[in-house]
C-alpha positions in Angstrom: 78.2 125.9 101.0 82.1 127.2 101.1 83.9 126.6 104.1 86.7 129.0 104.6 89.8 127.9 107.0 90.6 131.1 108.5 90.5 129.9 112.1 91.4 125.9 110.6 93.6 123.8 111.8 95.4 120.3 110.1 97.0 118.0 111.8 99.0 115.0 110.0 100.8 112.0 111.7 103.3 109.7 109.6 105.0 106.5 109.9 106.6 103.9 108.2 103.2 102.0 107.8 101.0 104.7 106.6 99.9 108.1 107.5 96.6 110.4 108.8 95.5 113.9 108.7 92.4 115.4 110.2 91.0 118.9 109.7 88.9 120.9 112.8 87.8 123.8 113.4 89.0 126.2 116.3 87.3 124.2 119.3 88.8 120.9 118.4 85.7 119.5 116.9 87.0 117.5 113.8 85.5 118.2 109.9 87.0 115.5 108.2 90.4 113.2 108.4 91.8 110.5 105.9 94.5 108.2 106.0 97.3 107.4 103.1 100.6 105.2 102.9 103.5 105.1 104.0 105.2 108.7 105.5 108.8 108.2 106.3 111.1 110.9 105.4 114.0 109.2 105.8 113.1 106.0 104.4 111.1 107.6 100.7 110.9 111.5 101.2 108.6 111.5 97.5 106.6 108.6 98.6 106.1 110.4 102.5 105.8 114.3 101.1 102.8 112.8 98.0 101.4 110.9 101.0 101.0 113.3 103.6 99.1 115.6 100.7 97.1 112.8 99.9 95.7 112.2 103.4 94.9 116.3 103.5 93.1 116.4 100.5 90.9 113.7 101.2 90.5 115.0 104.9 89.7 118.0 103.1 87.0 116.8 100.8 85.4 114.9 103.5 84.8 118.2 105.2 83.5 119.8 102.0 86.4 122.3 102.3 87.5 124.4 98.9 90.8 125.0 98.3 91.0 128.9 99.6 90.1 127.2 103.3 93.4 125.1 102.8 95.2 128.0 101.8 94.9 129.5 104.9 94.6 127.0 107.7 97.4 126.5 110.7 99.0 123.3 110.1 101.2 120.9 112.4 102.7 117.8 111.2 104.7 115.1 112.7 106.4 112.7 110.2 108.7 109.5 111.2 112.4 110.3 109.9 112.5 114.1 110.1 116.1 114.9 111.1 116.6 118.4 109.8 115.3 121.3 109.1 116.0 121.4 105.6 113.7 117.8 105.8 111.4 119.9 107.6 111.3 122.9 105.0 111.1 119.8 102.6 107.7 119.0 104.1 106.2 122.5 104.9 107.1 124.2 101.3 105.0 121.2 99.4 101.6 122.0 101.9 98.9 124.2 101.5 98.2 126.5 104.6 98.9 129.8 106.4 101.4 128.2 108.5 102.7 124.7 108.9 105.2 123.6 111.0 106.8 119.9 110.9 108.4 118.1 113.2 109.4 114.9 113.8 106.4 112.1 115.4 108.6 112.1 118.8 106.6 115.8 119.7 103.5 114.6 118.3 103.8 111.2 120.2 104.2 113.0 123.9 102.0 115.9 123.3 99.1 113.4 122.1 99.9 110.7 124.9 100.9 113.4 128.2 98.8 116.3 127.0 99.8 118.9 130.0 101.4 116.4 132.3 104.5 115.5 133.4 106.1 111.9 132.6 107.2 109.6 130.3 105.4 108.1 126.9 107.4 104.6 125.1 105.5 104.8 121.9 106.6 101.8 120.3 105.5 100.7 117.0 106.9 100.1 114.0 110.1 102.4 115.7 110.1 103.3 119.3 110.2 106.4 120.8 111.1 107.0 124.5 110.6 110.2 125.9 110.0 112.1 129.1 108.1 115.5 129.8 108.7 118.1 132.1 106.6 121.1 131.2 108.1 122.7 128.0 111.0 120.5 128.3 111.3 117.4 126.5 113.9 114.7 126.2 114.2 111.4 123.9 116.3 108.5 124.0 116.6 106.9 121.0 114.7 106.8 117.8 117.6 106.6 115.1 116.0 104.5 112.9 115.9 100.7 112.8 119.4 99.9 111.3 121.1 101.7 114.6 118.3 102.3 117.2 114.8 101.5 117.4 115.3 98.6 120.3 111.9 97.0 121.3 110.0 98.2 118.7 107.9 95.7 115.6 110.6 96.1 113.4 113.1 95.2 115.7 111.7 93.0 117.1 110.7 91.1 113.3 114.4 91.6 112.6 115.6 90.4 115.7 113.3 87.0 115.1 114.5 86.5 111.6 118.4 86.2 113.2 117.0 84.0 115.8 115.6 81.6 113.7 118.7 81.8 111.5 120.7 80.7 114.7 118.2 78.3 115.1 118.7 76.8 111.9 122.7 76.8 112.5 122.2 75.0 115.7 123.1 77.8 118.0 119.8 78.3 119.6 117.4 75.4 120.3 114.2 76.0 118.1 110.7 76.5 119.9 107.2 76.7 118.2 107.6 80.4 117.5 111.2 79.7 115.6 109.5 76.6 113.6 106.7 78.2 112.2 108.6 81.1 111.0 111.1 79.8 109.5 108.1 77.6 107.4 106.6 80.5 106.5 110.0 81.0 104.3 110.1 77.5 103.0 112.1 76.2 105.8 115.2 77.8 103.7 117.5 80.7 104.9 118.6 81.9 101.8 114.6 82.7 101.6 115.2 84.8 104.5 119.0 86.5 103.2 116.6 87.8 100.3 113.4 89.0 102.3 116.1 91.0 104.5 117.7 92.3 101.4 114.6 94.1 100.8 112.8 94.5 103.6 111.8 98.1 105.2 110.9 98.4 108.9 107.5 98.1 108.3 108.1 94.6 106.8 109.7 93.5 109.8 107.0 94.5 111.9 104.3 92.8 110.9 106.3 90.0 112.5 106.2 90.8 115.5 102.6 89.8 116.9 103.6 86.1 116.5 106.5 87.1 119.0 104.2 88.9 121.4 101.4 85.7 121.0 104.3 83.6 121.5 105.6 84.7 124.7 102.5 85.0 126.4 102.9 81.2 125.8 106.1 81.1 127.6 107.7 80.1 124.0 111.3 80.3 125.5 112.4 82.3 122.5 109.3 84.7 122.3 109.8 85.3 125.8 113.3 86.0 125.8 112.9 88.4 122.4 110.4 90.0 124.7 112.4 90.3 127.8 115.3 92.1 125.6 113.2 94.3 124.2 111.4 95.2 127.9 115.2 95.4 129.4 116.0 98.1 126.6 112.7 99.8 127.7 113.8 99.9 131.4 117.2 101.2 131.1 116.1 103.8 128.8 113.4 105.3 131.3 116.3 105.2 134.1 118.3 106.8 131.8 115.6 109.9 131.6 115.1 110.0 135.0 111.8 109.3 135.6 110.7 109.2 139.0 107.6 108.4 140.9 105.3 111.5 140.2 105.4 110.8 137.0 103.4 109.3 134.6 103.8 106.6 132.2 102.0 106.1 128.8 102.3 103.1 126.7 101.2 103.7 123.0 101.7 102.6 119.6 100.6 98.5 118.2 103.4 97.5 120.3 103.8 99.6 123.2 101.0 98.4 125.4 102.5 94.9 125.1 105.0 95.4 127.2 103.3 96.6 130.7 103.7 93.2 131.8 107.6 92.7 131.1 108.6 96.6 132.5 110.0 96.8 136.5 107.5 97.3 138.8 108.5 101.0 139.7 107.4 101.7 136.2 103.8 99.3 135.7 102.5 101.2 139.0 103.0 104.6 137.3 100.9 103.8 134.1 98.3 106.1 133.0 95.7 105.4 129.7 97.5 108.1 127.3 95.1 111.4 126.4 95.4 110.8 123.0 97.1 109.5 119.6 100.1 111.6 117.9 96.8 112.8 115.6 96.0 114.4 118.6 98.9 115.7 119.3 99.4 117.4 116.5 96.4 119.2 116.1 97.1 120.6 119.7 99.9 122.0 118.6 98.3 123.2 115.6 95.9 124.7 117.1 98.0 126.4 119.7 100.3 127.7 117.3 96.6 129.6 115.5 96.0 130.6 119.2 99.4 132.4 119.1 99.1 134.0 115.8 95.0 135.5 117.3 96.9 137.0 120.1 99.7 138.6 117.8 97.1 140.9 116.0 
């Protein structure tokens, strides 16, 4: 039997370590979802654009969907590295559907996590957003990419361990367990390291970062104070949003939960399980924007 996608909605979420997309119908209920690499626009537009079709299509054939219900579903996707809206137009003009907008995961992230409520969300994962809701209104700090921004998040926090053991190795920092072990896992030899980094994309560098985490919780003196920079970044930047007692915090992402121990205590007494996933946010927002287009006719 055809399924058509008249009153369809897609949602896709993208990162630097893969993507997903799910297909439901008008209620929410979902059809079918899929997952598929990497989906970083900054980092390999071709790689994140092929990806992001991948994971429909397979959503799509898990729901038993034809290709006329594609053609005129309501889409909404959130991809890691989408600056502008040519990157956006990029997106959107290679997609099936009625409508699709893109935006970057930041909107996705909140709206998943918050929902209708006010506060803050630090999705940190591979990158790290920071943002705080107020109704309608949103504002981010951060979330430039890992070669200027990013603080706290796997990558960083990967990178950040690499240059640690390095100093270790020089004889500026003492070596702990954490510092050994990694720098075994390159052959005890820093040029080893020199050519991993010459290489290496953000989601390389943050598959590093549970041994930091596992550390610390071990008081590992370097663990914990990778750790503690990270949470300080964290701190400043929800001071910087003005985020205030009423509101609430969500942690999210691999990372992001990791940290409710290290934040100030103002902050750990406002945290709140988030809603849902960026997944979920975007097919929210997919789905409002169908709702929109109904009440149009």
């Amino acid at each position: 039997m055809k399924i058509h996608g008249r009153h369809l909605i897609i949602g896709v979420d993208g990162g630097g370590t893969g993507c997903r997309a799910a297909i439901a119908a008008m209620d929410g209920s979902v059809l079918g979802q899929s997952t598929a690499g990497p989906a970083n626009i900054s980092t390999n537009a071709d790689q994140a654009i092929g990806n992001v079709r991948q994971a429909i299509m397979a959503s799509a054939e898990s729901a038993g969907l034809d290709d006329s219900a594609l053609r005129t579903a309501v889409l909404h996707v959130g991809l890691a590295g989408v600056l502008t809206d040519d990157d956006a137009q990029a997106v959107a003009r290679s997609l099936p559907g009625r409508s699709c907008k893109v935006t970057d995961d930041r909107v996705t992230s909140v709206i998943g996590a918050l929902g209708p409520r006010d506060g803050a969300l630090l999705s940190v994962g591979t990158g790290t957003i920071v943002a705080l809701k107020r109704g309608k209104f949103m504002r981010y700090v951060g979330g430039w990419g890992l070669h200027v921004s990013d603080q706290a998040s796997g990558a960083w926090l990967g990178r950040a361990l690499l240059e640690r053991v390095l100093l270790c190795h020089d004889g500026v920092e003492a070596y702990s367990n954490l510092t050994r072990a990694t720098f075994e896992t390159f052959g005890n030899e820093p040029n080893e390291i020199v050519s991993f980094a010459k290489g290496a994309r953000p989601g390389d560098y943050a598959k590093l970062a549970p041994s930091v985490f596992a550390s610390a919780g071990k008081d590992d003196p370097n663990g914990h104070a990778l750790v503690q920079l990270g949470a300080a970044y964290l701190n400043k930047a929800l001071d910087s949003l003005g985020f205030t007692e009423q509101d609430v915090l969500c942690l999210s992402g691999g990372v992001g939960p990791h940290y409710a121990g290290f934040l100030r205590a103002p902050f750990r007494e406002r945290i709140e399980p988030p809603l849902g996933n960026a997944l979920d946010g975007a097919l929210r927002l997919a789905r409002e924007a169908l709702q929109e287009q109904l009440e149009a006719r």
